[in-house]
C-alpha positions in Angstrom: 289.3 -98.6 201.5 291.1 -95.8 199.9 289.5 -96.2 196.2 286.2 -97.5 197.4 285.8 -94.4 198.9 287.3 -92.1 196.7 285.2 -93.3 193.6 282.1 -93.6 196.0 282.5 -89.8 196.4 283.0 -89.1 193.0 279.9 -91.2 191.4 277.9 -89.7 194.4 278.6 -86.1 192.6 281.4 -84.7 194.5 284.3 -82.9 192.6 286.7 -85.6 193.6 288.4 -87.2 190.0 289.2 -91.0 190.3 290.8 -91.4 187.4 294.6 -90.5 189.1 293.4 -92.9 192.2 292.4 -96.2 190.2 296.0 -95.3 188.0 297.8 -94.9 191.1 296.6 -98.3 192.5 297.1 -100.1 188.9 300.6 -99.1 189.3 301.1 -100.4 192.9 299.4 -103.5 192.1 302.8 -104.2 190.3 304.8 -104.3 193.9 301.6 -106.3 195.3 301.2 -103.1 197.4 297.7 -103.9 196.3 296.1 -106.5 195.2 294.6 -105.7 191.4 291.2 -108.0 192.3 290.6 -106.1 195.4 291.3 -102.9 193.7 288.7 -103.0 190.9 286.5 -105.5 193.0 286.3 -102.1 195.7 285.7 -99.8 192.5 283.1 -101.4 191.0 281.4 -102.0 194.3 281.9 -98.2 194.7 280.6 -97.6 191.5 277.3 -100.0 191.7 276.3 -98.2 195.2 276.3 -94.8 193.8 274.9 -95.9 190.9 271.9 -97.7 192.2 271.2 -94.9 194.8 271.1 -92.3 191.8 268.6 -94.8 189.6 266.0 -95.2 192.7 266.5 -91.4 193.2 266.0 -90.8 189.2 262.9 -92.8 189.3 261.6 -90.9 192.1 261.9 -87.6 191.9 262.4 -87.3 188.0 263.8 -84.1 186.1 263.5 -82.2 189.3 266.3 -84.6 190.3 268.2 -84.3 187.0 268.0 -80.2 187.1 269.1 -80.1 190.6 272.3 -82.3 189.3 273.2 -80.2 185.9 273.1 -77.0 188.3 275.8 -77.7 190.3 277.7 -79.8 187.9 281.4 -78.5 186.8 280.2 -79.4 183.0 278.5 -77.2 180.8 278.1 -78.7 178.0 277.1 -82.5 178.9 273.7 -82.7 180.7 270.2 -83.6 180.5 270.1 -83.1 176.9 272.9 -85.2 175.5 272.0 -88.0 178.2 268.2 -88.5 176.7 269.5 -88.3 173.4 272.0 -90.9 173.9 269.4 -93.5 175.6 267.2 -92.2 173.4 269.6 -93.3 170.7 271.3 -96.7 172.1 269.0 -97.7 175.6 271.0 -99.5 178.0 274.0 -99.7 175.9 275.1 -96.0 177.2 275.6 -97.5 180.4 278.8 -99.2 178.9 280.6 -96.3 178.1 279.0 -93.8 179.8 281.9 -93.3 182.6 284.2 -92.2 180.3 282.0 -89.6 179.1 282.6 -85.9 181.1 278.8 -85.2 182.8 277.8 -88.5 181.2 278.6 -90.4 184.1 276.8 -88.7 187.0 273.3 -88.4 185.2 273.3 -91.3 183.3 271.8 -93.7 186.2 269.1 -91.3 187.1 268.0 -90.7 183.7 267.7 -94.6 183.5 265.4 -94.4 186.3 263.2 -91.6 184.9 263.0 -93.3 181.8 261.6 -96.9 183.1 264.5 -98.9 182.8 264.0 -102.2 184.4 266.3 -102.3 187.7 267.5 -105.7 186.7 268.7 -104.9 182.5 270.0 -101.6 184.7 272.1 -103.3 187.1 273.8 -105.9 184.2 274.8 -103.2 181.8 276.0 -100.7 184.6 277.8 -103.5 186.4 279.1 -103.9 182.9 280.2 -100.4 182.3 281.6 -100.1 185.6 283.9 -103.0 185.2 284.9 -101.5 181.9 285.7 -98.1 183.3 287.7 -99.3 186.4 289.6 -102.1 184.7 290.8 -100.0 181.8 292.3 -97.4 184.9 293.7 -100.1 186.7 295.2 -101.7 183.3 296.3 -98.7 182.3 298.7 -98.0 185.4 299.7 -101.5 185.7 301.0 -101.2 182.6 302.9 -98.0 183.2 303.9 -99.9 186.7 305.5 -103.4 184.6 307.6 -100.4 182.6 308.8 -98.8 186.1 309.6 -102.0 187.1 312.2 -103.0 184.9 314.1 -99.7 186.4 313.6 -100.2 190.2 315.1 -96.7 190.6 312.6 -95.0 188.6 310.3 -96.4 190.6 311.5 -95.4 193.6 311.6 -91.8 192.1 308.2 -92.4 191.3 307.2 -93.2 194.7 308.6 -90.0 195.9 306.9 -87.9 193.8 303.7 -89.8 194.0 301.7 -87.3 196.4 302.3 -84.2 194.1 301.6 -86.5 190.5 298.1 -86.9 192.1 297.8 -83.5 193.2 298.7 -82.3 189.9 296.5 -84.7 188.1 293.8 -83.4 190.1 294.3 -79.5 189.8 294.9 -80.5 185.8 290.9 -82.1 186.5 289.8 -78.9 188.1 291.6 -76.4 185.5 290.3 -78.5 182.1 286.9 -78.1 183.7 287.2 -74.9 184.0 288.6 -73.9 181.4 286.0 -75.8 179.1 283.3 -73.4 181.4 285.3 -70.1 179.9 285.0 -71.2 176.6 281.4 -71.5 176.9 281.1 -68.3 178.3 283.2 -67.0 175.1 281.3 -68.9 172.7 278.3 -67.5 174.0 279.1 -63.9 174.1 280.6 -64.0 170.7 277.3 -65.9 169.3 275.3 -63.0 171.0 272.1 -61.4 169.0 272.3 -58.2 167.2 269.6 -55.6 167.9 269.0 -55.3 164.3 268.7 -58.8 164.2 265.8 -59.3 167.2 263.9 -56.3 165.7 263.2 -57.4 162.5 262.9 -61.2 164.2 259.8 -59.0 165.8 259.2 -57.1 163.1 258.3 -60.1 161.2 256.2 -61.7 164.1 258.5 -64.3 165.3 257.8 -65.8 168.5 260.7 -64.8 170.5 260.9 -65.6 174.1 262.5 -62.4 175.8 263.8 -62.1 179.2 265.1 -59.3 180.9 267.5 -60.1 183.6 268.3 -56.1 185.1 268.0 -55.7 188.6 264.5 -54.3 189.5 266.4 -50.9 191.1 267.5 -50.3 187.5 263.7 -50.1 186.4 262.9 -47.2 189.3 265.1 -44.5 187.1 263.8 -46.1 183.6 260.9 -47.9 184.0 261.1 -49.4 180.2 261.8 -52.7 178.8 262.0 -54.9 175.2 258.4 -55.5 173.9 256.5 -58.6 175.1 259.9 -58.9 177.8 259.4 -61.2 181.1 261.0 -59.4 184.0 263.1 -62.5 186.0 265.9 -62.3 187.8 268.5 -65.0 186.9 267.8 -67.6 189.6 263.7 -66.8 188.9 264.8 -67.9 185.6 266.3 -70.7 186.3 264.0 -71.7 189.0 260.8 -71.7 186.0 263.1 -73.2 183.3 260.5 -75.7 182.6 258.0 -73.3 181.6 260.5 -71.7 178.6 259.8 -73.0 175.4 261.9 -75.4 173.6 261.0 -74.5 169.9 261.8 -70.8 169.8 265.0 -68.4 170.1 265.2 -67.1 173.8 267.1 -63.9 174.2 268.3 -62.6 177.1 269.9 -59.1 178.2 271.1 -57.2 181.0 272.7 -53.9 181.7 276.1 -55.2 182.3 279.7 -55.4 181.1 280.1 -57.7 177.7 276.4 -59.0 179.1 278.3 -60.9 181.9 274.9 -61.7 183.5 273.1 -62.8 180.5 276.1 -64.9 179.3 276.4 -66.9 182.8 272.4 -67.2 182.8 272.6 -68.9 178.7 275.7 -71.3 180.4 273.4 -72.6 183.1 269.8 -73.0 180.7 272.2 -74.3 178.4 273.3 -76.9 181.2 269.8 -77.5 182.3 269.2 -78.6 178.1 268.1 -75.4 176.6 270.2 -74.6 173.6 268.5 -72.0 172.0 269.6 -68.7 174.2 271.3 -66.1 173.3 272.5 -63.1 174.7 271.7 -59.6 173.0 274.5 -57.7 172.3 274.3 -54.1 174.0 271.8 -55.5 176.0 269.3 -52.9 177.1 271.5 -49.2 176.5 272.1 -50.5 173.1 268.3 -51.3 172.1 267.7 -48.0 173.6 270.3 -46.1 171.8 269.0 -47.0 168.4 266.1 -45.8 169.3 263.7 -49.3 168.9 260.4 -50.0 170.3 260.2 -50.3 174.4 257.6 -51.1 176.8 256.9 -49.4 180.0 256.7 -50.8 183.0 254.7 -50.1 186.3 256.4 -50.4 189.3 254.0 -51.9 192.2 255.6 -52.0 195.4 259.2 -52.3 194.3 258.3 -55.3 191.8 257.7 -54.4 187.9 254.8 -55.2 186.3 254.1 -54.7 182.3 251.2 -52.4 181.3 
């Protein structure tokens, strides 16, 4: 009951890593503790409900679905994009493997849905994939279990120590995660846009989708922004991401520290499948210092509007 409901909380979406569980239980199914056909019989099962709820849920409420998922997902960097791409790429077949995939797992059933996968070809190759997934979990601890076994007192030792081996395993799932979020953040403020760079971008008559992401009590004192600039705050942003352009450079900037705001805003369009955002380096103060081109705003009952 344990791993059907430990993996049925992690394939619904919840932060809760099976991996340590289903090793745990290959290992006890050494001592007969558990039985290795109930074990990956109850996470498959787990598996296949989650799954099939996500599919019907995928082909119902669509991208709105798959946006709502990416937002609150731990991973950056494995969303709605790379999921299309890969069915795009191999159909069904990313079922099979798409469990051991970081981000993979969680969206790929609903995609499936959205895309018009038959129910029936879906429930064969995720059954499929499931059964992979689990068995090679439950494989890989019995096998570590038939090694503790030929040293009884290692495994007692082992058994002590069990509870804190899954709690570390589980703050080691929370800290890679978040660690691979910082390095996002990094890689984005280090691949920020020079000034010199988005003016003669402009200069030349590029389309360049512009955002500026200040607080509108920082437009009362200087009511300017970047030419052609839309005013959103970062959740208005995120809210209308389907209305931003694929097949141009979006730049973003703020007034804030190493462009903390516009950094965090690129990490979640970049979850939600736009790649091409960029924060400006300076932001705002910078642009200003070196004396470029603004735009003035009008301020209409505390909301900013461009003349």
């Amino acid at each position: 009951m344990l791993i059907f409901g430990w993996v049925l909380l992690e394939q619904a979406g919840f932060p809760l890593p099976a991996t340590p569980v289903l090793l745990a239980a290959g290992a006890l199914s050494v001592t007969e503790h558990i039985r290795f056909s109930v074990a990956l019989l109850a996470g498959v099962a787990a598996c296949m409900l989650a799954d099939v709820t996500w599919f019907f849920l995928g082909k119902r409420y669509g991208h709105h679905l798959l946006r709502l998922l990416c937002r609150f997902s731990l991973e950056a960097t494995t969303c709605v994009r790379r999921t299309h791409e890969s069915f795009g790429r191999r159909g069904a077949y990313t079922l099979l493997f798409a469990k051991f995939v970081p981000g993979l797992s969680i969206v790929a059933p609903p995609v499936a849905g959205q895309t018009g996968m038959r129910f029936r070809r879906f429930l064969v190759f995720d059954a499929i994939g499931a059964t992979i997934w689990v068995g090679t979990l439950l494989l890989g601890g019995r096998l570590f279990g038939d090694l503790l076994m030929r040293d009884p007192s290692a495994l007692n030792l082992i058994g002590r120590f069990a509870g804190g081996l899954l709690l570390a395993g589980i703050l080691l799932f929370f800290a890679s995660r978040l660690y691979r979020r910082e390095s996002l953040l990094r890689r984005l403020r280090t691949a920020r846009l020079e000034p010199q760079t988005l003016k003669s971008m402009l200069d030349r008559g590029e389309a360049v989708y512009i955002v500026d992401l200040r607080h509108p009590l920082e437009l009362v004192p200087d009511p300017f922004t970047l030419p052609g600039a839309l005013h959103l705050s970062p959740e208005e942003l995120s809210l209308r991401s389907g209305e931003i352009p694929l097949d141009r450079d979006i730049v973003l900037y703020c007034t804030c520290p190493s462009e903390a705001t516009a950094a965090k805003t690129a990490m979640t369009l970049h979850k939600l499948g736009i790649d091409r955002v960029r924060p400006l380096r300076g932001g705002y103060d910078e642009w200003k210092r070196l004396g470029y081109p603004l735009q003035q705003i009008e301020l209409v009952a505390g909301a900013a509007v461009m003349r």
